[in-house]
C-alpha positions in Angstrom: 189.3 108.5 213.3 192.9 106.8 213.1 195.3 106.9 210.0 194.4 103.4 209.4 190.6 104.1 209.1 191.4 107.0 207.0 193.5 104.9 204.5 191.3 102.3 204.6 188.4 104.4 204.1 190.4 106.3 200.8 191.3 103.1 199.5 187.6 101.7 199.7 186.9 104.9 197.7 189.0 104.4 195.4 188.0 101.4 194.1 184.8 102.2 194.4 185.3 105.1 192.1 187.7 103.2 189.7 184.8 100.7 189.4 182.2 103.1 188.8 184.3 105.3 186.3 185.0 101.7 184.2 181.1 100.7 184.2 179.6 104.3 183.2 182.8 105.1 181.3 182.3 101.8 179.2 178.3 102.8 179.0 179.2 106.0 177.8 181.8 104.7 174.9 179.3 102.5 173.4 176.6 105.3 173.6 178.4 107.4 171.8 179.5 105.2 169.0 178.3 107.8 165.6 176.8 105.0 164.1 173.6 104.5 166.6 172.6 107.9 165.7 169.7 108.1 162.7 167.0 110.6 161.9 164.4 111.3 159.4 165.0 113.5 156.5 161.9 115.3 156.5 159.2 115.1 159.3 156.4 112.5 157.1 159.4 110.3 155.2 156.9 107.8 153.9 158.7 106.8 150.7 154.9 106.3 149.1 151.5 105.7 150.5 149.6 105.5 147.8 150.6 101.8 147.0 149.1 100.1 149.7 150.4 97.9 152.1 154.0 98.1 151.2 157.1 96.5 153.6 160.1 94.6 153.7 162.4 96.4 151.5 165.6 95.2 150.0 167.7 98.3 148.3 170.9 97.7 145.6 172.9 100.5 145.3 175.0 99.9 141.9 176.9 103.3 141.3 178.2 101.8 137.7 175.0 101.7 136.2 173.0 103.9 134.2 170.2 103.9 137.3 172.6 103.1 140.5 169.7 103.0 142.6 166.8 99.6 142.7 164.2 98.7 145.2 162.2 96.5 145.5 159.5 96.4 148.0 157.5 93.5 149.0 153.6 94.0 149.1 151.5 90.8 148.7 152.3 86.8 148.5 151.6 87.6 144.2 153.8 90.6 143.5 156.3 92.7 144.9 157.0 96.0 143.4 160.3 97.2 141.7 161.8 101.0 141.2 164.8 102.7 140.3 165.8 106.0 139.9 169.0 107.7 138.8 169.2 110.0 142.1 168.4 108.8 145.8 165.8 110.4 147.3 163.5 109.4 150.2 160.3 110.2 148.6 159.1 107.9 145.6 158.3 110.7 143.8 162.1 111.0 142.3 161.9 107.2 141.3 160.4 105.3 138.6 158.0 102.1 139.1 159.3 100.2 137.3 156.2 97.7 137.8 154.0 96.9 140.5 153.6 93.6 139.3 157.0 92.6 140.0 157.6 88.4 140.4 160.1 86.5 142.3 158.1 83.7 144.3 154.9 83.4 146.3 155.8 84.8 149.2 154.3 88.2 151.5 157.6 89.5 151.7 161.7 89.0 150.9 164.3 89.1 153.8 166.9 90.2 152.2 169.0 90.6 148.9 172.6 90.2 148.4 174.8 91.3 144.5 178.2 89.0 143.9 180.2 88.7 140.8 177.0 89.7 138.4 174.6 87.5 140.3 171.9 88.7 143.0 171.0 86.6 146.2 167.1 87.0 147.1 166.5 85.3 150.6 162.9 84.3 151.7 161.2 80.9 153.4 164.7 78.8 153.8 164.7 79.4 149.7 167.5 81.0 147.7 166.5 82.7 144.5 169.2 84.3 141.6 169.0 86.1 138.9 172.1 87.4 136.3 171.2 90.5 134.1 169.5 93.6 134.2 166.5 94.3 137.1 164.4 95.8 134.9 163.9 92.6 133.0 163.8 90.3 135.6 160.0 89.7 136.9 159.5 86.0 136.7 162.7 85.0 135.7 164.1 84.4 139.4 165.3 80.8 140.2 165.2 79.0 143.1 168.9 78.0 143.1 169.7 76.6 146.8 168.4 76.9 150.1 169.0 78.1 154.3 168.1 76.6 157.2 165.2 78.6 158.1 164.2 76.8 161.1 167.4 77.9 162.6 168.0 80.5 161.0 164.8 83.3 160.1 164.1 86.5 158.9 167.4 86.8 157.9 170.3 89.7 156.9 172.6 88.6 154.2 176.3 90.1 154.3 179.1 88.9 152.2 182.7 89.7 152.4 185.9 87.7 151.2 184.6 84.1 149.6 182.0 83.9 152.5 178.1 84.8 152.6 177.5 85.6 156.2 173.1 85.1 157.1 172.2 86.4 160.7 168.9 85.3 161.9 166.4 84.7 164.1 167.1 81.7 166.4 165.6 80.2 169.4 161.8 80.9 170.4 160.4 84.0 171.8 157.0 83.3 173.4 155.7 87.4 173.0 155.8 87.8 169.1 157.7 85.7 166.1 161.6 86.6 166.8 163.7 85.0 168.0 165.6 85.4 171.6 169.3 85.6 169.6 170.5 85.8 166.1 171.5 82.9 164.5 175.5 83.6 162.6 175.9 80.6 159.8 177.9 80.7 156.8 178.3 79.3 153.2 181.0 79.8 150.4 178.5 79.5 147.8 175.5 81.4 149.6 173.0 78.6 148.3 173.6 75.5 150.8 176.6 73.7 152.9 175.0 76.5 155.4 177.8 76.0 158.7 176.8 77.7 162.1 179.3 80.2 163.8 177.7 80.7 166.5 173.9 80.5 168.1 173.9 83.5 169.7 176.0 85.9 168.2 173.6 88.8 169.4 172.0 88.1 172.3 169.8 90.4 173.8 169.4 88.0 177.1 172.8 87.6 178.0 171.4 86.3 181.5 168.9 83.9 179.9 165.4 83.9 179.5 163.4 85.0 176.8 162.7 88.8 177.8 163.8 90.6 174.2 163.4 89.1 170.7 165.4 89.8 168.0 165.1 89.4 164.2 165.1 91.1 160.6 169.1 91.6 160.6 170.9 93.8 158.7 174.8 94.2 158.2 177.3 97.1 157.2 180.7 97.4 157.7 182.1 100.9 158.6 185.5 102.5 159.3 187.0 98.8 160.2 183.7 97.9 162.3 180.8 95.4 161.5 177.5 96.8 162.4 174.4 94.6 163.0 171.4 96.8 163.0 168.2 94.7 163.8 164.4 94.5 165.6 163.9 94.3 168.9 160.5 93.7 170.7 159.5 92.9 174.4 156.4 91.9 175.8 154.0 94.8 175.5 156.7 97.0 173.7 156.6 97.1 170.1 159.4 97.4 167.4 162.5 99.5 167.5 166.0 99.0 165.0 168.9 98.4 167.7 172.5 98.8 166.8 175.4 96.5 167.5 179.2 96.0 166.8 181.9 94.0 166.3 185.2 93.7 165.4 185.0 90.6 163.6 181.8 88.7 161.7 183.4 86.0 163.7 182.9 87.6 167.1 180.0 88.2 169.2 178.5 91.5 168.8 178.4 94.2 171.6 174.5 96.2 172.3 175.2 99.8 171.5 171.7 101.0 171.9 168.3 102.2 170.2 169.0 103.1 166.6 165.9 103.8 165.6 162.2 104.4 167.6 158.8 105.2 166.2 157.2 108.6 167.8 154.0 107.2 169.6 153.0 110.8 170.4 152.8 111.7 166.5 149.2 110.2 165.9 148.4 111.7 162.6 152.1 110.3 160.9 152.9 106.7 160.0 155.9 105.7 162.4 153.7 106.0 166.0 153.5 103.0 167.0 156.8 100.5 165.5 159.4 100.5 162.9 161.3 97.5 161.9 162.6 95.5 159.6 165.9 97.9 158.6 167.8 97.2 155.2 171.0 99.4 155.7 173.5 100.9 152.3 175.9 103.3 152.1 174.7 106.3 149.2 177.7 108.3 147.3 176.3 111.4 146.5 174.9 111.9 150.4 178.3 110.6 151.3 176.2 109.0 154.4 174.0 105.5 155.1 170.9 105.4 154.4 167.9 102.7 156.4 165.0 101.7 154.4 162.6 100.6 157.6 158.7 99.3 158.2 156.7 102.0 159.5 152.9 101.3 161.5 150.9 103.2 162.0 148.4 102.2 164.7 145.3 104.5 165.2 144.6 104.7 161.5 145.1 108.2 161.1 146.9 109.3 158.4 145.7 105.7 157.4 145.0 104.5 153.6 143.6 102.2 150.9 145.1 99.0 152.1 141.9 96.6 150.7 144.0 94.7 148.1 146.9 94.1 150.9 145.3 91.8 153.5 145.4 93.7 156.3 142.6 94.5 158.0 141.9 97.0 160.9 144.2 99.9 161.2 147.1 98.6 161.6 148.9 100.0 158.1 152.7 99.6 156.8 154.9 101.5 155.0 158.1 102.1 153.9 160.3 105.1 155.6 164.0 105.9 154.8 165.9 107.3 157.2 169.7 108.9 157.2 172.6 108.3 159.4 173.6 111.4 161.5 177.2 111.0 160.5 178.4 111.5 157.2 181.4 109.5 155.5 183.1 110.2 152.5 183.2 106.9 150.3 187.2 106.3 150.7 186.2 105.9 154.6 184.1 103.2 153.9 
C-alpha cells in the first residue's frame, strides 16, 4: 500500500470516527440529562385504592399555607375528590379527604391546574374554570371564566411564567389511540382566551412525518435554567409511558431525552404493569426533590378492586402513583 492510500485511508477514518463520536456522544449527553431519571418510593406506590377508579391528578404545592400540600384527583363526570395534608407523602394515608364529593364541572377528569396572583386555573373540555379563596371551601363554587381551543390544542399542561400562560397539547390526529402526533405550544396573557399559537409541533415525536408515536397529557417544570416537558407517549400496540424533553426556551422546540417513566409489565400482582400516564410534575421543599403524580393500569385484574361506581368495566383499573425524581435539588437551585 502507498503513502497516498495510507493517508487517505487515515483520513477516511477519521471522519468516520469524528462522526460517530458526535452522533453517540450527542445520544449519550441527552441520556444522561438527571432529570429523565424517576423511581418509585416504595415497591406498591398506589397513593389509595380504596377509592375506586381514581386518575388525572392535578397537585398545588403552596408552602405558605397552613396545609402546603392539595390534590385533587378526578374520579367520575359528578365528583372529583379533594385532599391535603400538612406533610407530602406518597401514600394517602398521611393526607386528609377533604371530600369525595368535590365539584368543579361535569367532566370524567381535569387536565390540569395552574395558581397566579391568588387565583387558580382548572383546564378541562376547551373550558377555563377559577376560583379565589381557600380549597377547602371551594366545591361548587368554580366558574367557567374563559375558554382554549381544544380542538387544537387537548389534554393539555398549563405552565405560566412572566405575564404569559403557556398550554402544551395534543395536536394533529393519531389513528392508534386519542393523542395526538405533536404537542400543540399556544399562549395567552390572561390564560382565559386571545389563545395565540407558537408553534404546532413543538414536540414532535415524528420528526420524519407520519403518525407512528402519539403524544399528549403535557406537563411542564423548569429546572436549573431548563424547561422540561414530561408527557405520554403511545405507539401502535405499545401502551403508555411519561417521556422527558428539554428546552432552552418555552419558545423553542423541545429536544427527546428519553423514557421517564415505564410501567413493569412483569409485576402482575401490582397496579403499574401494563401503562402509566398522564404525569402532573412539582417541585416538594422538604424532599428537596420533584415529585410525578402519574395514572397507573393495571391490566390482568390482579391486585384489582371495587371499581362499580367508576364506569369501568373489565379489568382494566386506574390509580394514582407518585413517583420521585432520582436527583435531588435544594430549593435555591430551582
Amino acid at each position: 500500500m502507498n503513502i497516498n492510500s495510507r493517508i487517505l485511508i487515515c483520513g477516511w477514518l477519521f471522519v468516520m470516527g469524528s462522526v460517530s463520536f458526535w452522533v453517540y456522544g450527542k445520544k449519550d449527553s441527552t441520556v444522561k440529562d438527571p432529570w429523565v431519571g424517576w423511581h418509585r418510593p416504595v415497591d406498591d406506590n398506589v397513593f389509595t385504592s380504596t377509592k375506586g377508579n381514581n386518575h388525572d391528578s392535578v397537585l398545588f404545592v403552596e408552602p405558605e399555607q397552613d396545609y402546603p400540600y392539595y390534590l385533587i384527583i378526578s374520579h367520575t363526570p359528578q365528583y372529583a375528590h379533594l385532599w391535603r395534608s400538612k406533610k407530602f407523602s406518597w401514600s394517602s394515608a398521611d393526607w386528609e379527604l377533604v371530600t369525595d364529593q368535590y365539584k368543579i364541572g361535569n367532566f370524567y377528569e381535569y387536565d390540569d391546574g395552574v395558581k397566579v396572583d391568588g387565583v387558580y386555573y382548572i383546564y378541562e373540555g376547551g373550558k377555563v374554570y377559577t376560583y379565589s379563596g381557600p380549597l377547602e371551601k371551594s366545591s361548587g363554587k368554580w366558574k367557567v371564566s374563559g375558554s382554549f381551543p381544544h380542538k387544537k390544542c387537548d389534554d393539555i399542561g398549563i405552565f405560566y411564567e412572566n405575564g404569559l400562560f403557556h398550554m402544551f397539547g395534543e395536536h394533529g390526529h393519531f389513528p392508534h389511540g386519542p393523542d395526538g402526533t405533536s404537542l400543540a405550544h399556544f399562549t395567552s396573557r390572561t390564560g382565559l382566551g386571545d389563545w395565540e399559537m407558537v408553534n404546532p409541533k413543538t414536540v414532535d415525536p415524528n420528526p420524519n412525518g407520519g403518525h407512528k408515536y402519539g403524544v399528549g397529557d403535557a406537563t411542564i417544570a423548569k429546572i436549573q435554567g431548563n424547561y422540561y416537558i414530561f408527557c405520554d407517549r403511545e405507539s401502535q400496540g405499545s401502551p403508555y409511558k411519561v417521556t422527558a424533553w428539554r428546552s432552552k426556551s418555552l419558545m423553542e422546540p423541545f429536544e427527546y431525552l428519553g423514557l421517564a417513566i415505564t410501567p413493569r409489565s412483569d409485576e402482575v400482582d401490582d397496579w403499574d404493569n401494563f401503562r402509566i400516564q398522564d404525569p402532573d410534575i412539582a417541585f416538594i421543599p422538604e424532599l428537596n426533590r420533584y415529585v410525578m403524580t402519574c395514572n397507573m393500569m393495571d391490566k390482568d385484574g390482579n391486585p384489582g378492586g371495587d371499581f362499580s361506581r367508576s364506569g369501568l368495566k373489565g379489568k382494566d383499573t386506574r390509580v394514582i402513583g407518585v413517583f420521585y425524581s432520582d436527583k435531588k435539588l435544594k430549593r435555591k437551585e430551582k
